[in-house]
ZAGULUM-782664 format. One line per field, with one value per residue (C-alpha): x, y, z; residue in one letter. Coordinates in nm, 2 decimals, padded with zeros to 4 digits. Layout:
<gukols>
xx: (X,...)
yy: (Y,...)
zz: (Z,...)
code: (a,...)
</gukols>
This chain:
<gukols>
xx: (02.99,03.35,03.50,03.75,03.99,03.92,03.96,04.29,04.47,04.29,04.45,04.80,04.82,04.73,04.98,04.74,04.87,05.10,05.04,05.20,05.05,04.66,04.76,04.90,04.56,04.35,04.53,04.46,04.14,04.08,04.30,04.11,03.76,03.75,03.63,03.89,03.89,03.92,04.22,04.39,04.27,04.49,04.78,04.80,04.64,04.31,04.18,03.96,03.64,03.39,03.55,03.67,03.47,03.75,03.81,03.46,03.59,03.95,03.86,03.52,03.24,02.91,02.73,02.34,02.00,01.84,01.53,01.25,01.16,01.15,01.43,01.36,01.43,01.64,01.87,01.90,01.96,02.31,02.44,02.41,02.28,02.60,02.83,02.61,02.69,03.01,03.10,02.82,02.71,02.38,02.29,02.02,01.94,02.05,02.03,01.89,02.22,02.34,02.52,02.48,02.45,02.56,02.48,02.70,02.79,03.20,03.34,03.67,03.45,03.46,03.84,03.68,03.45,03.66,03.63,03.27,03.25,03.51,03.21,02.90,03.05,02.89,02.99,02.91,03.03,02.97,02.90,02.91,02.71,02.79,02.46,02.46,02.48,02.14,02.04,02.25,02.12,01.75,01.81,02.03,01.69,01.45,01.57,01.81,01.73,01.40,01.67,01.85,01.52,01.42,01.78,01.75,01.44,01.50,01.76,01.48,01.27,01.50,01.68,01.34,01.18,01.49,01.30,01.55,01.47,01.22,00.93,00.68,00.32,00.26,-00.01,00.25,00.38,00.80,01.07,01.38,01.58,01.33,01.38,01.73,01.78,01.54,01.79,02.07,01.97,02.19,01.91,01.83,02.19,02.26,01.87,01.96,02.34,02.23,01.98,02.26,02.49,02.27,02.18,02.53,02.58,02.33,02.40,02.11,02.06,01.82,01.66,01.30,01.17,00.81,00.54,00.20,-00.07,00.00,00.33,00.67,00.81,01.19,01.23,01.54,01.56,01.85,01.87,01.58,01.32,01.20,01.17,01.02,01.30,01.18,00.88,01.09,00.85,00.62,00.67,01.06,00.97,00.98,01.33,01.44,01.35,01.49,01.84,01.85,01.79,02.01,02.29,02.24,02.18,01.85,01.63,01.40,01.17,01.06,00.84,00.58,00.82,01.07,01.42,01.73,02.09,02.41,02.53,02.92,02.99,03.31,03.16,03.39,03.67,03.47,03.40,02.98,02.75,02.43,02.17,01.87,01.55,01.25,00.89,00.59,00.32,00.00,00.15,00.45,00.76,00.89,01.26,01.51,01.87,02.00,02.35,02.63,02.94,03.27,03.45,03.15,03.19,03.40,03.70,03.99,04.03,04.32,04.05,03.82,04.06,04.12,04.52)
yy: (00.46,00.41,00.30,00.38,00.21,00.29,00.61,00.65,00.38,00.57,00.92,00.76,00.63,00.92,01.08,01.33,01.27,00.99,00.75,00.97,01.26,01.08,00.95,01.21,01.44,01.14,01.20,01.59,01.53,01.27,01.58,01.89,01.77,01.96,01.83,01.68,01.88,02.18,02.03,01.97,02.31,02.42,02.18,02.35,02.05,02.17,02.48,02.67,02.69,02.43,02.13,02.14,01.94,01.74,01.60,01.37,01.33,01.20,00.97,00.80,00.99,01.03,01.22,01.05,01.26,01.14,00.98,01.15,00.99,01.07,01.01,00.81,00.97,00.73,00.73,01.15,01.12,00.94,01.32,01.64,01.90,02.09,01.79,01.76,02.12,02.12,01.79,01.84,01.43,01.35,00.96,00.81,00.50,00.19,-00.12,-00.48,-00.57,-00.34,-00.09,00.25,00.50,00.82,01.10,01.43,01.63,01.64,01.36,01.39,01.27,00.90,00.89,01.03,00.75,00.58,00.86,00.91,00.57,00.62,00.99,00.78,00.53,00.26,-00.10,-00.23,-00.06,00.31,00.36,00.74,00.84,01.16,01.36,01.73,02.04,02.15,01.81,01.84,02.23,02.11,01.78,02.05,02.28,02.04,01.85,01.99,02.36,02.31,02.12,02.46,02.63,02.40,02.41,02.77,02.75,02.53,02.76,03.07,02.87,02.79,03.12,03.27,03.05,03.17,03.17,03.47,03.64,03.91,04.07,04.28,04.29,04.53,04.71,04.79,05.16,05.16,05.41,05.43,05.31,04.98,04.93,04.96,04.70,04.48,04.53,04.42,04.09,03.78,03.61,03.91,03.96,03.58,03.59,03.89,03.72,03.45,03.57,03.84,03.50,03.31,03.57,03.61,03.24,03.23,03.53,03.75,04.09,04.22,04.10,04.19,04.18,04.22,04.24,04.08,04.04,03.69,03.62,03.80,03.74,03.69,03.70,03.71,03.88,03.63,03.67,03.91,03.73,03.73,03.39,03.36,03.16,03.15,03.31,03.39,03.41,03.64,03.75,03.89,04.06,04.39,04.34,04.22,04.57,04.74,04.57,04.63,05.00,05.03,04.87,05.12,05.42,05.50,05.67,05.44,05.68,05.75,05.48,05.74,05.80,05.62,05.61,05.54,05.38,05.20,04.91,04.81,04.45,04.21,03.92,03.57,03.81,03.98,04.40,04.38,04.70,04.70,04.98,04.95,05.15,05.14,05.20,05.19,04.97,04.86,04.62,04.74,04.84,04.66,04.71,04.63,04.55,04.60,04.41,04.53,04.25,04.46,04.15,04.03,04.33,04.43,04.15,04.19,04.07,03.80,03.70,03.60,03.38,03.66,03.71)
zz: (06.59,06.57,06.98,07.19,07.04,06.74,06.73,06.92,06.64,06.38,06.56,06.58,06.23,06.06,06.30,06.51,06.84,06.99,07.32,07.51,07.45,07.43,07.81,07.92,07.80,07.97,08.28,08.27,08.23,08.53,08.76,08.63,08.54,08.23,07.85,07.70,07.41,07.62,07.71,07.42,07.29,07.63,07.48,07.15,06.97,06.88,06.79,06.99,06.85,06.68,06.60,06.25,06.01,05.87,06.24,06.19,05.76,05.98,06.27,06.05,06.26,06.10,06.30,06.36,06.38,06.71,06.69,06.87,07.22,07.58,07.78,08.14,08.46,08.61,08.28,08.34,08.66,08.59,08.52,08.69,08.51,08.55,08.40,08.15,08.00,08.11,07.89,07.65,07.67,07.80,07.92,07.63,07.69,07.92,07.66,07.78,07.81,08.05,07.78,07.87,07.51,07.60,07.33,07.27,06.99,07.04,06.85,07.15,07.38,07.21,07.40,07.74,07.75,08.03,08.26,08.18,08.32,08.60,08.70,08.66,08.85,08.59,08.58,08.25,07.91,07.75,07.39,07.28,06.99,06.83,06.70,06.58,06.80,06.76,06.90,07.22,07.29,07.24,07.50,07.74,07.74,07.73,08.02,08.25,08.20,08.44,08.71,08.73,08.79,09.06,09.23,09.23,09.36,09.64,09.75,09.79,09.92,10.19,10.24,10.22,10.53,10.75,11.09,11.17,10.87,10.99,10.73,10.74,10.60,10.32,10.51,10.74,10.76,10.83,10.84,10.64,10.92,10.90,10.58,10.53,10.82,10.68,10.32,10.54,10.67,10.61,10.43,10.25,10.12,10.00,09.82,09.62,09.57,09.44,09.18,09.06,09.02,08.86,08.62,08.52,08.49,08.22,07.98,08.15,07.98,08.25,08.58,08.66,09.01,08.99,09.28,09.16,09.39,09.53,09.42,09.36,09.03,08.90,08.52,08.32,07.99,07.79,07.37,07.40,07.58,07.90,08.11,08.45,08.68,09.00,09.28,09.56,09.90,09.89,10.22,10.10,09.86,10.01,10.18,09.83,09.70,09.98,09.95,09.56,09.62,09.94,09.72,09.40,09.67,09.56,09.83,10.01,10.14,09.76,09.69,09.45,09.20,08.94,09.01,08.85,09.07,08.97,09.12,09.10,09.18,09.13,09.06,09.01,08.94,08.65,08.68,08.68,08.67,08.68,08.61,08.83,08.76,08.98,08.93,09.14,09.07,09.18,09.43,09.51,09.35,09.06,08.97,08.62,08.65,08.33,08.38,08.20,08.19,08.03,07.95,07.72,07.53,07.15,07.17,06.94,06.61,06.76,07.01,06.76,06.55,06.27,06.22)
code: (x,x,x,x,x,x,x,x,x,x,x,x,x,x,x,x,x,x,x,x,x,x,x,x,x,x,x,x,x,x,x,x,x,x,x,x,x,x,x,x,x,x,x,x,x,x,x,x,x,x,x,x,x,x,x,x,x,x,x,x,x,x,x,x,x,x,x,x,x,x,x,x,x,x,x,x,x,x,x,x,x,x,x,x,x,x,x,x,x,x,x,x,x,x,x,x,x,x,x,x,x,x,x,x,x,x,x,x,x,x,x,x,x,x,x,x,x,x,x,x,x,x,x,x,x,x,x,x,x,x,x,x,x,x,x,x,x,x,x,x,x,x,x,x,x,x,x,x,x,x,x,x,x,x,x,x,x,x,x,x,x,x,x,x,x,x,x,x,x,x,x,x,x,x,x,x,x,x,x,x,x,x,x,x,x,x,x,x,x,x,x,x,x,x,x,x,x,x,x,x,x,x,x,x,x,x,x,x,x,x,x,x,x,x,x,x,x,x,x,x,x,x,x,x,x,x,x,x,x,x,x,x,x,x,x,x,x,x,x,x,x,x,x,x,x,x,x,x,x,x,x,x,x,x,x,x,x,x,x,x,x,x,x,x,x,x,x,x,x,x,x,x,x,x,x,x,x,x,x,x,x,x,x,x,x,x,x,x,x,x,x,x,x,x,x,x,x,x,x,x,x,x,x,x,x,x,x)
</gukols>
C-alpha cells in the first residue's frame, strides 16, 4: 500500500492538488476534526459522494480483501467508537515491530495518517490499508455497534438509579395528578431525551417501548427490522410511559384503551414529529413512536448530483 508520501508526489505530479493546498487541507483537518475528504469535498476538490473509481486507478491503490480474524481489544480500544465512524478507519493490528495497520475504506485517509497518529497519540509509525466498503460496515457493526449499546446503556442505568427519582410499584393505584408528576421528573425527562436522540442518531424508523414481565424493553425499528438497544430499569418504566403520553397529550387516566398523540420536537436544529400510539398489554402499556424526520424526506434532483 502506497505511503504518505507517496501519494501526495503521485497527487502533485499528475497535477491534483499542489503543497499548498494539501497543507493547507491538513491544517483544516487538525482545526475541525473532520475526514479529510470531507474537507476537500467543502473546498471544491472532490465530489461529494463515493469516491470516484479512477481516484484508486490515479494515486496506485488496490484496494485488499481483509483476511478473516478477530481483532484484539487493546488494538480497538485505540479508537472511539465515534472516531471510528466519523473517519471510517478502524485500528487492525499492532505489528512486532511496533507498526500500527490501520484499515479504512477512503483512499484520502493515506494523507491523514499523520493526524491519525497526532489522535491516537501513537509513537511509532501508521500504515493505512485501504479494503472495500463492505469490509469497513461489517468491522463498524461487528465491533463498535455493541459499544454504543453499552454507552447507552450505562447512561439508563445511571439516570435510572437517580436516588431522587421517585417510582411507584405497579400494584400501586395513582391519580392523574401522580402520574403526570412522576412524567415530569428530571430523570424522567433526560431518560426519554436521550432514547429520542439516540434513535435519530441512527436512522430509527420507530421506537418501541415495551413492558414484559421482568424487564422493560427498548427496540428500534432501522431498514425494517427491529433491534433491542437497551432495558432501561424496570422500576421507570411506568414514568417513561407517563412522560411519552404527557408529551403527545394523550389522556393518562385511559390506560384500557388504544390511543393515538403527536409529538413535535426540534431536535439538533432538525423539525422531528413523531406519532405515538399506545396499547395496553398484559403488563402494562406498550407504546410506538413512529418518527417522522422532514429533512430526510424527497431531496431535489440538484441535491442528488443530477444537473
Amino acid at each position: 500500500m502506497p505511503t504518505k508520501k507517496e501519494i501526495t508526489t503521485i497527487i502533485q505530479n499528475i497535477g491534483l492538488w499542489d503543497k499548498k493546498t494539501l497543507d493547507r487541507a491538513l491544517q483544516e483537518q487538525e482545526n475541525s476534526g473532520r475526514p479529510l475528504r470531507e474537507v476537500f469535498q467543502n473546498m471544491g476538490l472532490l465530489p461529494f459522494g463515493d469516491v470516484p473509481p479512477t481516484l484508486f486507478f490515479q494515486l496506485g491503490i488496490v484496494q485488499q480483501e481483509l483476511p478473516m480474524r478477530e481483532i484484539p481489544g487493546d488494538v480497538l480500544n485505540l479508537v472511539t467508537s465515534s472516531f471510528a465512524k466519523k473517519q471510517r478507519v478502524i485500528p487492525w493490528e499492532i505489528r512486532e515491530d511496533g507498526k500500527l495497520i490501520l484499515v479504512s475504506d477512503d483512499p484520502i485517509n493515506i494523507i491523514a495518517s499523520d493526524y491519525f497518529k497526532k489522535v491516537i497519540n501513537w509513537n511509532n509509525d501508521i500504515e493505512i490499508v485501504i479494503t472495500f466498503t463492505k469490509e469497513i460496515d461489517q468491522l463498524l457493526a461487528k465491533y463498535y455497534e455493541q459499544q454504543d449499546i453499552e454507552d447507552l446503556t450505562g447512561m439508563l442505568q445511571e439516570v435510572g438509579s437517580d436516588e431522587n427519582l421517585e417510582t411507584l410499584e405497579e400494584e400501586e393505584i395513582i391519580t392523574d395528578e401522580d402520574e403526570e408528576a412522576l412524567a415530569l421528573q428530571a430523570p424522567v425527562v433526560k431518560i426519554v431525551n436521550l432514547i429520542f436522540v439516540e434513535a435519530l442518531r441512527r436512522r430509527a424508523s420507530d421506537i418501541h417501548l415495551e413492558p414484559l414481565e421482568k424487564k422493560f424493553r427498548v427496540r428500534f425499528r432501522i431498514d425494517g427490522v427491529l433491534y433491542e438497544i437497551v432495558s432501561p430499569p424496570k422500576r421507570i418504566e411506568r414514568a417513561v410511559i407517563a412522560r411519552v403520553k404527557l408529551m403527545s397529550k394523550m389522556n393518562l387516566a385511559e390506560k384500557r384503551l388504544p390511543q393515538d398523540g403527536r409529538i413535535m420536537l426540534d431536535i439538533g436544529g432538525r423539525p422531528i414529529d413523531f406519532r405515538v400510539s399506545s396499547l395496553p398489554g398484559i403488563y402494562g402499556e406498550s407504546v410506538v413512536l413512529r418518527i417522522l424526520d422532514k429533512q430526510t424526506g424527497l431531496k431535489d434532483l440538484d441535491l442528488l448530483g443530477f444537473r
